[in-house]
C-alpha positions in Angstrom: 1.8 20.6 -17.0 2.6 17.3 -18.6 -0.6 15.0 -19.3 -0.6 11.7 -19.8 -0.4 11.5 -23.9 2.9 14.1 -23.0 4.7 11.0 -20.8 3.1 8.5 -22.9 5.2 9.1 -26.0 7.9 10.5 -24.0 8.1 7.0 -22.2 8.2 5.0 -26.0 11.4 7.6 -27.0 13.4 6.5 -24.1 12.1 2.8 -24.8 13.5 2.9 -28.1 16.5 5.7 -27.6 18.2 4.8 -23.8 17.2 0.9 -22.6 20.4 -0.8 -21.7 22.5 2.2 -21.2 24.6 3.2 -17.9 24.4 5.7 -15.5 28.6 6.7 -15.3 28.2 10.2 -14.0 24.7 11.9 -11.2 24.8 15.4 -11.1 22.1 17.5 -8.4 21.0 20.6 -9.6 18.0 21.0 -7.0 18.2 18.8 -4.0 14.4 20.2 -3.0 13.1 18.0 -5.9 13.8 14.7 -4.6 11.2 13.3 -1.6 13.3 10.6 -0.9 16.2 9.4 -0.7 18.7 12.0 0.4 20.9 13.6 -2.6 23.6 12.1 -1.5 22.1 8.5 -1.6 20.2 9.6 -5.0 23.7 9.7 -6.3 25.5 7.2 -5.2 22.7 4.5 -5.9 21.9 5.3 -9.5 25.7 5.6 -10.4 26.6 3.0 -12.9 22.7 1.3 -12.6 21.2 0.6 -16.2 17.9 1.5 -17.6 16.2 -1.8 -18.0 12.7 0.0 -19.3 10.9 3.1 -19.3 6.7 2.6 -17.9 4.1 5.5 -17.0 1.3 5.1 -14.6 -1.1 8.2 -14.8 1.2 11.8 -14.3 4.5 9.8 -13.1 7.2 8.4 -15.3 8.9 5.7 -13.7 12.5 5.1 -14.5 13.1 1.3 -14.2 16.8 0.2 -13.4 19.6 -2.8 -13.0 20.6 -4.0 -10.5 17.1 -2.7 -9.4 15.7 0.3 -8.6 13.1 2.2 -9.6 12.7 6.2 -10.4 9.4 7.8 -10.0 9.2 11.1 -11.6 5.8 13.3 -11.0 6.2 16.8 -13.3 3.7 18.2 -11.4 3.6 22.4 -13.3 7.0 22.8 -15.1 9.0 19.7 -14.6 10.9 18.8 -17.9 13.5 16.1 -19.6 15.9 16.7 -22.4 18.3 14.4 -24.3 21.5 16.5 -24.8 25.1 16.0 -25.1 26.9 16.3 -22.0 28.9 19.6 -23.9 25.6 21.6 -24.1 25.5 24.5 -21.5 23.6 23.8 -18.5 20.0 25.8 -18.1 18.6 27.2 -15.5 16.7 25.1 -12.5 18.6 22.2 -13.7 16.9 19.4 -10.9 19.3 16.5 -12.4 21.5 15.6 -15.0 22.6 11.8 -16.2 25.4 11.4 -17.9 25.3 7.9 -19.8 27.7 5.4 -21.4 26.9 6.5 -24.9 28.2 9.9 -24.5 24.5 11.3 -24.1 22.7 13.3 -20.9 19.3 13.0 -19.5 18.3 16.1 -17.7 16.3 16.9 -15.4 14.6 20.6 -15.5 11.9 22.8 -13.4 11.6 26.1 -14.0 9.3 26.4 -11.0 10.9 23.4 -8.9 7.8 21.5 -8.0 8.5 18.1 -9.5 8.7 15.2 -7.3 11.0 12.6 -7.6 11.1 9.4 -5.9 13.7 6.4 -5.8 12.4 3.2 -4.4 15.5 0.7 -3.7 15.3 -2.8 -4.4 11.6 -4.5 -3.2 10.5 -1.2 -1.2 6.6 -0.6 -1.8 5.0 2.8 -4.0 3.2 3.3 -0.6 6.2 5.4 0.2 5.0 7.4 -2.5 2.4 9.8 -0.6 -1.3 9.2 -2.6 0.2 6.7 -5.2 -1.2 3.8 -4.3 -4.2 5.4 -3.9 -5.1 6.3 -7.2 -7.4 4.7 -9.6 -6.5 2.7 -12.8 -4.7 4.3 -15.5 -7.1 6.3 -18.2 -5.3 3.7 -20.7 -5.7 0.7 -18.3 -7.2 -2.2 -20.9 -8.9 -3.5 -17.9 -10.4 -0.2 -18.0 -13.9 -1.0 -19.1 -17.0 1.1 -19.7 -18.5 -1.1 -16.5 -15.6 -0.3 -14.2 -15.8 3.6 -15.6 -19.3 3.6 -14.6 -18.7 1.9 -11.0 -16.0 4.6 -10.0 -17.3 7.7 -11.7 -20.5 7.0 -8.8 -18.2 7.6 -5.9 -18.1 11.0 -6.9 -20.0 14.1 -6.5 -18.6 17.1 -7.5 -18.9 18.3 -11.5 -17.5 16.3 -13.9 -14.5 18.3 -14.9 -13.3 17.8 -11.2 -13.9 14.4 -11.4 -12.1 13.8 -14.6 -8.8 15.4 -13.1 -9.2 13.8 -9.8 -6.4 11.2 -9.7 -8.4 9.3 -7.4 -11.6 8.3 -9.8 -8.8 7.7 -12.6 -4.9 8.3 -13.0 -3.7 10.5 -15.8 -6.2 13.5 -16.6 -5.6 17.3 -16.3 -6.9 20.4 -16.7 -6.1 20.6 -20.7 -7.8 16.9 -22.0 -10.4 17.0 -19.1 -11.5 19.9 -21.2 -10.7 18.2 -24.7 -12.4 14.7 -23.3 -16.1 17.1 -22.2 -15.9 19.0 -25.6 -15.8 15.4 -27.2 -18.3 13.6 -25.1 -20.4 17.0 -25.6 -20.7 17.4 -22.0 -20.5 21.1 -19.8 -17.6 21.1 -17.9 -19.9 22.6 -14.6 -22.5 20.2 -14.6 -22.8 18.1 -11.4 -21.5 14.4 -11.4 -25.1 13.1 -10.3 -27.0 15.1 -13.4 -25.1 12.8 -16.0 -27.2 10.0 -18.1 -25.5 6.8 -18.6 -25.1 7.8 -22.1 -23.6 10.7 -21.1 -21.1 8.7 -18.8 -20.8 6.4 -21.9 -20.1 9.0 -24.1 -17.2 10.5 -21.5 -15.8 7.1 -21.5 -15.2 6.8 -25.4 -13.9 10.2 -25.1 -11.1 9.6 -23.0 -9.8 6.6 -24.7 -10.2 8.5 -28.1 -8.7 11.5 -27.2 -5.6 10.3 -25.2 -4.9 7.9 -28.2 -5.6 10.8 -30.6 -3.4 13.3 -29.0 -0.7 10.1 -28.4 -0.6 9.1 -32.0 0.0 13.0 -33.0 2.6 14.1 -30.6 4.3 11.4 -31.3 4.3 11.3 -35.1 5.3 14.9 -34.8 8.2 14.4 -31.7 9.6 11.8 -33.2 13.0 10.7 -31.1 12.8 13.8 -29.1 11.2 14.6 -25.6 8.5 17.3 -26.6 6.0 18.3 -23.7 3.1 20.1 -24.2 2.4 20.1 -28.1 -1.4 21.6 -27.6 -1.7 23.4 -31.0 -3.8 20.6 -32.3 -6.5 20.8 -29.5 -10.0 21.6 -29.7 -11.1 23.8 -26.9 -8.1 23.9 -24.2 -6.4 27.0 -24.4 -8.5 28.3 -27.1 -10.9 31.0 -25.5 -12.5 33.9 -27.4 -11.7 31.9 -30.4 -14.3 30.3 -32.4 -14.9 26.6 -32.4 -14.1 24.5 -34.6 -17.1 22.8 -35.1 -20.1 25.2 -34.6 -17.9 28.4 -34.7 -19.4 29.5 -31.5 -16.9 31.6 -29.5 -15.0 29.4 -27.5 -15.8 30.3 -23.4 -13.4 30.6 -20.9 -14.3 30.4 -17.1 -12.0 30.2 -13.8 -13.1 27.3 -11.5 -11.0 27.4 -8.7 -6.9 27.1 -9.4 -8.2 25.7 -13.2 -9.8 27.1 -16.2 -12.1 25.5 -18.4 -12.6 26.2 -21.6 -15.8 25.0 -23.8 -18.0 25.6 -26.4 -22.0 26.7 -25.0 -23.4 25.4 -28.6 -21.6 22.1 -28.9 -22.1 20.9 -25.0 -24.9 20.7 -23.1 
């Protein structure tokens, strides 16, 4: 599933790769993909709109277009986007494809088609958006302080790696940097909200700016000008169980919570 450092540098490529062009051609692939509006409208409405910018806010990419309009993508499990010619043979589960004024397509793909997409004409509000407007501030939200951190992270109960991923305390977190962010902030991934010290919920706080920027500033050195989700070899702890840690060179546990699995090292949290 795309995280947040994944859209983050995928939002700077189309920045610096499609501002400014034109939508000439809309194809549907998967007309179950798009919450609202119809396909038909989809299509008719973002025909020969431009891409003014390119913004993220938590899990959603938002597609930002002139005259205005603006297209909210949520990944959710499989949900992809690829920069190809319009000449390149079409893959499976395609969920949309673009085809621009430079000769270029944007697609759309979801192998498992649960992506949500979501075009908001002219002034109409993101409360159309089920849940987005009530989500907390962006993990990467400057206003973001260790104070505000602190305030939210006390309406919550339930243990901390639920926390981190619940959209609600903070937009932008899941399952594979919630890990990275505990293993950092040396913090088990099962321990109850309410059993943290305020260093602890300090220490969870430097973590997630660190890591997001971390991971940003590697996947993006490494993607370049092309859309790559899900670079995760560089990670600590996610997706590394019965390996040995990095650090300690403890084996790395893995344990089923639910629909998630945490991974973490027993020596190096606590």
């Amino acid at each position: 599933m795309p995280e947040l450092p994944d859209l983050e540098v995928a939002k700077n490529v189309l920045n610096r790769t499609l501002t400014g062009r034109t939508i000439e051609e809309v194809e549907i692939g998967s007309p179950v993909l798009l919450r609202r509006p119809t396909a038909e409208v989809f299509a008719t409405e973002l025909q020969n709109r431009s891409f003014k910018e390119f913004s993220r806010f938590g899990k959603f990419l938002i597609f930002h277009l002139e005259p205005p309009a603006h297209l909210y993508i949520n990944f959710m499990l499989a949900g992809r986007l690829r920069l190809q010619s319009p000449s390149d043979p079409k893959q499976k589960k395609l969920g949309f494809r673009f085809q621009l004024d430079n000769n270029q397509d944007i697609r759309y793909h979801d192998a498992k088609n649960m992506g949500k997409l979501y075009l908001l004409l002219q002034d109409e509000s993101t409360s159309l958006i089920p849940n987005f407007d009530d989500q907390g501030p962006d993990a990467l939200d400057p206003n973001l302080s260790l104070e505000v951190f602190r305030q939210r992270i006390q309406k919550f109960q339930a243990v901390i790696k639920h926390v981190l991923v619940n959209q609600r305390f903070i937009a932008g977190l899941g399952n594979a940097y919630a890990d990275e962010i505990l293993f950092a902030a040396h913090v088990l991934p099962f321990r109850k909200r309410s059993t943290l010290t305020d260093s602890e919920i300090e220490a969870l706080f430097f973590a997630t700016k660190s890591v997001l920027q971390n991971a940003i500033n590697t996947i993006s050195a490494r993607a370049g000008d092309t859309l790559q989700f899900e670079l995760r070899d560089f990670l600590q702890v996610h997706g590394k169980g019965s390996e040995s840690c990095r650090i300690c060179g403890t084996i790395i546990s893995s344990v089923k919570s639910g629909v998630r699995v945490a991974n973490f090292c027993r020596e190096c949290q606590e």
